[in-house]
C-alpha positions in Angstrom: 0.0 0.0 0.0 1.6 3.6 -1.1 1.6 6.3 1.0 -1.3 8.0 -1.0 -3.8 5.5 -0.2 -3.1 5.5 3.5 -3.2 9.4 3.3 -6.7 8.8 1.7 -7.6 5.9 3.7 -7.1 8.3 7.2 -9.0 11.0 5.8 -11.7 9.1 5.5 -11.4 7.6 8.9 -11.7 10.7 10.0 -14.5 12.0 8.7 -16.6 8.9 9.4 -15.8 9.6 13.0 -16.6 13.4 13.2 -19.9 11.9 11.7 -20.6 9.3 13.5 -19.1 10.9 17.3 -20.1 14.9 17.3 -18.8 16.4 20.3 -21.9 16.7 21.8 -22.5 12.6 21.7 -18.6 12.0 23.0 -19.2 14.1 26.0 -22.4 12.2 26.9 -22.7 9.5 29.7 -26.1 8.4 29.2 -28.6 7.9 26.6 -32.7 7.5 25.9 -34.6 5.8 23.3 -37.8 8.0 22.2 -40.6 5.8 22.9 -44.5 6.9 21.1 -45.8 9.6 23.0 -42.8 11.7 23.9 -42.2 15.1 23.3 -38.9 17.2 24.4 -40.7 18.3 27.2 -41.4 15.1 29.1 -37.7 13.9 27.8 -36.2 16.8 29.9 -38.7 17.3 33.1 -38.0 13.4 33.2 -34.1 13.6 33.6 -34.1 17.0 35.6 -32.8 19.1 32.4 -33.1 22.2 31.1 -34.5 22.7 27.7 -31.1 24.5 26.4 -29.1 21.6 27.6 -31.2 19.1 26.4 -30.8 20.6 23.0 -27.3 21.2 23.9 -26.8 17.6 24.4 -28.5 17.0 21.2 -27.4 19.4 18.4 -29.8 20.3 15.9 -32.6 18.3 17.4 -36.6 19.3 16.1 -38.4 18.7 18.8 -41.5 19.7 16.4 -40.4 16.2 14.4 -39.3 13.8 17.1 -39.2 10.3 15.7 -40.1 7.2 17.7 -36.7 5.4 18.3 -34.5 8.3 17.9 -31.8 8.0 20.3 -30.7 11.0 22.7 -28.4 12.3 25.3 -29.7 13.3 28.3 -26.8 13.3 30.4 -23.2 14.5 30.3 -20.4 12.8 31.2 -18.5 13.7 34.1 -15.8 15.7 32.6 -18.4 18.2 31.1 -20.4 20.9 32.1 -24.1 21.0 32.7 -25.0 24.6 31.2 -25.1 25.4 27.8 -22.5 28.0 28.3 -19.5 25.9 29.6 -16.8 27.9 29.0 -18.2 31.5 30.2 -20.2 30.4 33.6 -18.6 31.1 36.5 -21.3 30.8 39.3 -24.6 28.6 38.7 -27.6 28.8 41.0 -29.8 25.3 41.4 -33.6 26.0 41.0 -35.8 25.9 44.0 -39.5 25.1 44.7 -41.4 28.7 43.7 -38.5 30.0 41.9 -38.6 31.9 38.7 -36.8 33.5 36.1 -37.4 36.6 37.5 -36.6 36.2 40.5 -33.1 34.4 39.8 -32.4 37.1 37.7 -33.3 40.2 39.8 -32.2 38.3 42.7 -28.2 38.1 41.5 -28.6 41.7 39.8 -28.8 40.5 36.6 -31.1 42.0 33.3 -33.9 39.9 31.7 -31.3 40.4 28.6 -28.1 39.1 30.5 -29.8 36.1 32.4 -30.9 35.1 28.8 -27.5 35.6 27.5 -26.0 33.2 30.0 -28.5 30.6 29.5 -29.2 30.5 25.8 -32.5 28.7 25.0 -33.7 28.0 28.3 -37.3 27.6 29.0 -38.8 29.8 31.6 -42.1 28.4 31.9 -41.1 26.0 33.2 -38.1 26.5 35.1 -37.4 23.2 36.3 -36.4 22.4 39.8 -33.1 21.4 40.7 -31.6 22.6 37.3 -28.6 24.7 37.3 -28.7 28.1 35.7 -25.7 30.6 35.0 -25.6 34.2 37.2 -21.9 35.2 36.5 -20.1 34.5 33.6 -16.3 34.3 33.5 -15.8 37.8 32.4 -18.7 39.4 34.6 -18.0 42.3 37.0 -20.7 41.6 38.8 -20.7 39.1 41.9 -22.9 36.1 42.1 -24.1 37.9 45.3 -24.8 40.8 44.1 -28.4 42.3 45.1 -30.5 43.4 42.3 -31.6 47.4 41.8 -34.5 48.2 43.9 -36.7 51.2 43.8 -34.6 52.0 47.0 -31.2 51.3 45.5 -28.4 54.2 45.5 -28.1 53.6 41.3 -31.9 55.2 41.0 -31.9 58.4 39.1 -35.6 58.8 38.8 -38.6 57.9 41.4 -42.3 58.1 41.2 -44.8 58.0 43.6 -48.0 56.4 43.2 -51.4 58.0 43.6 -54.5 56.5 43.8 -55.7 54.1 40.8 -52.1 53.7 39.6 -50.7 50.6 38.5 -47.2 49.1 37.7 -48.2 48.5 34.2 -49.6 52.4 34.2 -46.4 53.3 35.6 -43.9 51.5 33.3 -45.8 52.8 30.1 -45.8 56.6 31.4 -42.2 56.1 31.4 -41.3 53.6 28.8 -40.3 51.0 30.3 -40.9 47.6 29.5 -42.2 45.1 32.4 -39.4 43.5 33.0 -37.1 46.4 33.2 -38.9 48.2 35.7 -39.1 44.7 38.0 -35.2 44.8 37.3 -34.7 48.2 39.4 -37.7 47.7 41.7 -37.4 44.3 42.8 -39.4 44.9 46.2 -42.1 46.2 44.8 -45.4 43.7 44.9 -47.6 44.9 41.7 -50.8 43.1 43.1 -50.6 44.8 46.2 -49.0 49.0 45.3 -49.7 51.2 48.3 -50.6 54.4 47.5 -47.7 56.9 48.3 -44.9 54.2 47.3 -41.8 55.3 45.4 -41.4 53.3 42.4 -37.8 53.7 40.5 -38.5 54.8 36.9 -34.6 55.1 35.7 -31.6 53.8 37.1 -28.5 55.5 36.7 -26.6 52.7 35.1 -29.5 51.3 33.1 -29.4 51.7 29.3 -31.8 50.0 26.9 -31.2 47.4 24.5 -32.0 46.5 21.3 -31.1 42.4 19.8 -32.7 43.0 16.5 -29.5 43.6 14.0 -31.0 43.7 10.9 -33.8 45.1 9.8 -35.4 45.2 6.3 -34.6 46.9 3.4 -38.4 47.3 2.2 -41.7 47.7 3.6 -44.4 44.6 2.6 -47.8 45.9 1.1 -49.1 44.4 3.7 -47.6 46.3 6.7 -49.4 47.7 9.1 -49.7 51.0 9.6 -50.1 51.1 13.2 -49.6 48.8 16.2 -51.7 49.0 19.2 -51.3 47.6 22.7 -54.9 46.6 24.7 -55.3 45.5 28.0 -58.6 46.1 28.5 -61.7 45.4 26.6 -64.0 48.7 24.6 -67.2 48.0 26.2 -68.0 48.2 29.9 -69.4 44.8 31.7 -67.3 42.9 29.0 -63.7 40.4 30.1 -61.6 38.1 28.5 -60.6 35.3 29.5 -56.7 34.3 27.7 -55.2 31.3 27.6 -51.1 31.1 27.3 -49.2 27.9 26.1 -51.2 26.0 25.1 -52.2 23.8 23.5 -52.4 21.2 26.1 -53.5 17.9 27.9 -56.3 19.8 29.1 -57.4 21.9 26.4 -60.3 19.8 25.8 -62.2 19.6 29.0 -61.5 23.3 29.3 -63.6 23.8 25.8 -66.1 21.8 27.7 -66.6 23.9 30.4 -66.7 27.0 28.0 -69.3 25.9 26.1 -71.2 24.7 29.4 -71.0 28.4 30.9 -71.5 30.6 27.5 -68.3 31.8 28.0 -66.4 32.7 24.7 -62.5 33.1 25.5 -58.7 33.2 23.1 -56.0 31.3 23.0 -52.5 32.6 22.5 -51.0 29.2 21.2 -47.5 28.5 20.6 -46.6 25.8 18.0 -43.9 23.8 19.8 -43.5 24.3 23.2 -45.1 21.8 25.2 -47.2 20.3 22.4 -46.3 20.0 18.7 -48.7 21.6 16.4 -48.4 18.9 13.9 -49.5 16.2 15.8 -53.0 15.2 14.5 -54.5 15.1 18.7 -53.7 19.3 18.6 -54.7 19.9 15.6 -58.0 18.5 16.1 -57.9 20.6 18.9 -57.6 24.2 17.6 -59.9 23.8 14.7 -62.7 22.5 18.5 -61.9 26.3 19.4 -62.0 27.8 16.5 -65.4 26.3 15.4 -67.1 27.1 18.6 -66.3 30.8 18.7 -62.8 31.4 20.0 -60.0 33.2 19.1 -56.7 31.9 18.1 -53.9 34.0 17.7 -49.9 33.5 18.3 -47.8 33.5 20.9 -44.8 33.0 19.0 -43.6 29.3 17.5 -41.4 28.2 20.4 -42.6 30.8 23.1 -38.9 32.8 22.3 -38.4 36.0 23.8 -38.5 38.5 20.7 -36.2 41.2 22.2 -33.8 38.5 22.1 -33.8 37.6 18.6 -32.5 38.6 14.9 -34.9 39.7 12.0 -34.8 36.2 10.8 -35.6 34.5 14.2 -38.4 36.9 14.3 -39.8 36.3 10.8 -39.5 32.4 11.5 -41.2 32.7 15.2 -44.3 34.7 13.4 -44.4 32.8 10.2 -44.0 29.0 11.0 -46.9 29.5 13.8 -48.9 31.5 11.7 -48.9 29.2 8.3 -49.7 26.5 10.3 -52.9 27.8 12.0 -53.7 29.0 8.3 -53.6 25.5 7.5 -55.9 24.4 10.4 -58.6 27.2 10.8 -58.5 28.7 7.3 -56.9 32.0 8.9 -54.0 34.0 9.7 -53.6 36.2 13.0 -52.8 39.8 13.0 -53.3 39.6 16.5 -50.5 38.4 18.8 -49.0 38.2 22.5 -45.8 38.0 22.5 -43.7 36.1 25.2 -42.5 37.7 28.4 -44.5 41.1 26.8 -41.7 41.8 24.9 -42.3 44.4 22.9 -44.5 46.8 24.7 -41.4 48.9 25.9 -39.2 47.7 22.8 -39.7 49.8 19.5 -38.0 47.6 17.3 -39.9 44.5 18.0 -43.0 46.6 17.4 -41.7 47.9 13.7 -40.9 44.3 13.1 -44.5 43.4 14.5 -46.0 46.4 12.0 -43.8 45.1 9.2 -45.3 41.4 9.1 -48.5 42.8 9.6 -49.2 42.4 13.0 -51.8 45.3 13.9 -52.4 44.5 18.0 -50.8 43.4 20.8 -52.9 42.3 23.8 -51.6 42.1 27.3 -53.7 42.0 30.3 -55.4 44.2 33.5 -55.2 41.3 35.8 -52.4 38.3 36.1 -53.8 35.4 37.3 -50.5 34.1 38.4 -51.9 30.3 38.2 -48.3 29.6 37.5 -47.3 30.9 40.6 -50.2 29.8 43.3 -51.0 27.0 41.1 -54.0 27.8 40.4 -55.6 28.9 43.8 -58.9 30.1 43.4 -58.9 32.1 46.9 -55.7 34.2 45.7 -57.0 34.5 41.8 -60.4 36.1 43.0 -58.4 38.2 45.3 -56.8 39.4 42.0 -60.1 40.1 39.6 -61.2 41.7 42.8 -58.6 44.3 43.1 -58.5 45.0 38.8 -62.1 45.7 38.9 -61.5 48.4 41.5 -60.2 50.4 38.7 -61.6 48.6 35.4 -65.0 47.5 34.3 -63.6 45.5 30.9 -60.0 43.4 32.1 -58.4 41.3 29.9 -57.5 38.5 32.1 -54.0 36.3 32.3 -54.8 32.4 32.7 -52.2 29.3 31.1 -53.0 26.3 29.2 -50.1 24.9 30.4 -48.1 25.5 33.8 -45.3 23.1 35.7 -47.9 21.5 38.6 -51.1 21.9 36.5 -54.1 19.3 36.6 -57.3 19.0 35.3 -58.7 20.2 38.4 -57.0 22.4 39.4 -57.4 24.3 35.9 -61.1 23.8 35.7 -62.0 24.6 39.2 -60.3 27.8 38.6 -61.9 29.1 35.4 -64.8 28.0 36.5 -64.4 29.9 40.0 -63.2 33.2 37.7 -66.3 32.9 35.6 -68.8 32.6 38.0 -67.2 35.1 40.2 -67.4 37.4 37.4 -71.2 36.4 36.2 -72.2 37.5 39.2 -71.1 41.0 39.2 -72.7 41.3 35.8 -70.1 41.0 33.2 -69.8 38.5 30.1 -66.6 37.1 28.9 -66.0 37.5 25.3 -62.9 36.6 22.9 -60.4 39.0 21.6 -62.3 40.1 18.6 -65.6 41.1 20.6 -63.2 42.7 23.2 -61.0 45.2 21.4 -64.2 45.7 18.4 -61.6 44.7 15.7 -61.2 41.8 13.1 -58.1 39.9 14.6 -57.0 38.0 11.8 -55.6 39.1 8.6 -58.3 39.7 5.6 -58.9 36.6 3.5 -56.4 36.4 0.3 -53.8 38.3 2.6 -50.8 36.0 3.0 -47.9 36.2 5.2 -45.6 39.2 4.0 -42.2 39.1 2.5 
């Protein structure tokens, strides 16, 4: 054998091992077989991971197309690191029982934008217990101890103080400040509960805002809207809406029951792979149910992404995928959406791409349910409706599909709690379109723009 032959003989040794042994397989210590009935949700609640480093572990995975025998890693080996960023971390926190995002975050002085950043692709809802998260990477300033801005803090340039029939999200919009960074630099402050005569911080001294979105295009689609408006509240007085995030899920279907048993008309801001997969035949089934019997469906984003967090293109691909595929179910496309995390309502740039794709309404809410967080207490979710119709007659109102603790019960004895709470003051819950008094979906012929 010549030298040439064994030159060409190694080469392709080589590349049948880079093939066959990606980096991401060599480092990993344990593998599962996907059995009928999986998605990447249960794959990663089941072996305590993240969803980043599940698709760490597993580069390039779909989890919109998992296939049944499909073998993946769900643990490392124990040379390698746990979080997605391995080479930047230096200081993890472990998830606790009632932990959130937000509260990780704020709590080690961290932005919404930064705690993202250190944990690429990781799912906040839900944030699963005993998972490790980054809050320091290798070239941060800022300790791992470090205590987040409060309205209180020394690095406030700017308080306000709150007068009767204020609110936080009243607040944050006089000043222009999305929801998240005004929780950054008033961590203390408890928006279901604001005393009148509190001082709020409404700019910190060191806080400058941020824009992800790189590119933006070179043309403006026919089809572009010319204006974007935010609701949180319904037109007409005595009307509510009842909005459902996440979904679809498990319990979509006995929820439609109990709608139709009430007379309650209600939306759902769907997402199209998150903890379902849209193309499964069980979800489709599903949405064209709500649709048919009088409720709204409009997007949430395809893989509930934080949009201040992503390029043009991620943005185009979050809007479009979700939206072709409801298109293909319902016979329509939304111009109606709620984006993740409300990003967007203090972000101009996600709004111009928003107008660009034709997206004329964003709808966030005038009373958080919180079900995620008191898993879906009916005492402490009253308590809320209570409170928002001390200052509005017409509330758009917060509720989730899908939460980490969520049952049956524990989502219909809410809902119907909320609806009958809210019957008997007189009001009638409606979907989006009734609500605002404007066509939520795109007019028929109108396609997706370029």
């Amino acid at each position: 054998m010549n030298f040439k032959n064994i030159i060409f003989i190694f080469a392709l040794l080589t590349v049948y091992l880079a093939y066959a042994f990606p980096l991401n397989k060599r480092s990993c210590s344990k593998t599962y077989t996907v059995v009928k009935g999986d998605s990447c949700y249960k794959i990663w609640t089941k072996y305590g991971l993240t969803e980043a480093q599940l698709r760490n572990l597993n580069s390039g995975l779909s989890c919109s197309n998992l296939k049944v025998g499909t073998s993946l890693c769900v643990a490392y080996s124990s040379s390698s690191n746990t979080s997605s960023n391995t080479s930047s971390c230096k200081t993890y926190y472990t998830v606790k029982s009632g932990d959130s995002c937000y509260k990780i975050w704020t709590a080690h002085g961290l932005t919404e934008s930064k705690f993202k950043s250190l944990n690429s692709g990781i799912n906040c809802s839900p944030l699963k217990k005993g998972s490790n998260v980054c809050v320091a990477s290798g070239s941060s300033n800022a300790s791992s101890t470090s205590t987040s801005t409060s309205g209180k803090s020394s690095s406030c340039s700017s308080f306000h103080t709150v007068v009767k029939g204020e609110s936080c999200y009243k607040i944050w919009t006089k000043y222009g400040l999305s929801e998240s960074s005004f929780r950054s630099i008033n961590s203390n402050v408890s928006c279901t509960n604001l005393k009148v005569g509190t001082k709020v911080c409404v700019k910190s001294s060191s806080s400058s805002s941020y824009k992800a979105i790189t590119t933006t295009p070179t043309k403006v689609s026919s089809n572009a809207s010319s204006s974007f408006t935010w609701y949180r509240e319904c037109q007409t007085s005595k009307h509510y809406a009842l909005t459902f995030d996440d979904g679809v899920y498990l319990y979509d279907n006995d929820l439609l029951d109990l709608l139709k048993k009430k007379g309650v008309k209600a939306t759902f801001f769907i997402n199209g792979d998150n903890v379902s997969d849209i193309k499964t035949e069980s979800v489709r089934k599903t949405i064209k149910r709500m649709y048919n019997e009088g409720h709204n469906i409009l997007s949430h984003t395809w893989s509930h992404r934080d949009l201040t967090t992503c390029s043009y293109n991620s943005i185009r691909s979050e809007l479009k995928l979700l939206e072709d595929e409801i298109y293909a179910i319902i016979g329509k496309r939304p111009k109606t959406i709620r984006p993740p995390y409300m990003a967007g309502s203090g972000n101009s740039s996600v709004v111009d791409m928003l107008k660009h794709y034709g997206y004329k309404y964003g709808i966030l809410w005038y009373v958080d349910s919180e079900d995620w967080k008191n898993k879906g207490s009916v005492s402490t979710v009253l308590n809320f409706i209570k409170k928002g119709l001390a200052t509005s007659d017409r509330p758009i109102i917060l509720n989730h599909s899908f939460y980490q603790g969520i049952t049956k019960d524990k989502l219909l004895n809410l809902v119907s709690a909320e609806i009958d709470y809210l019957a008997g003051k007189g009001y009638k819950g409606v979907n989006m379109e009734t609500c605002i008094g404007h066509n939520v979906y795109r007019s028929s012929g109108e396609g997706f723009p370029n």
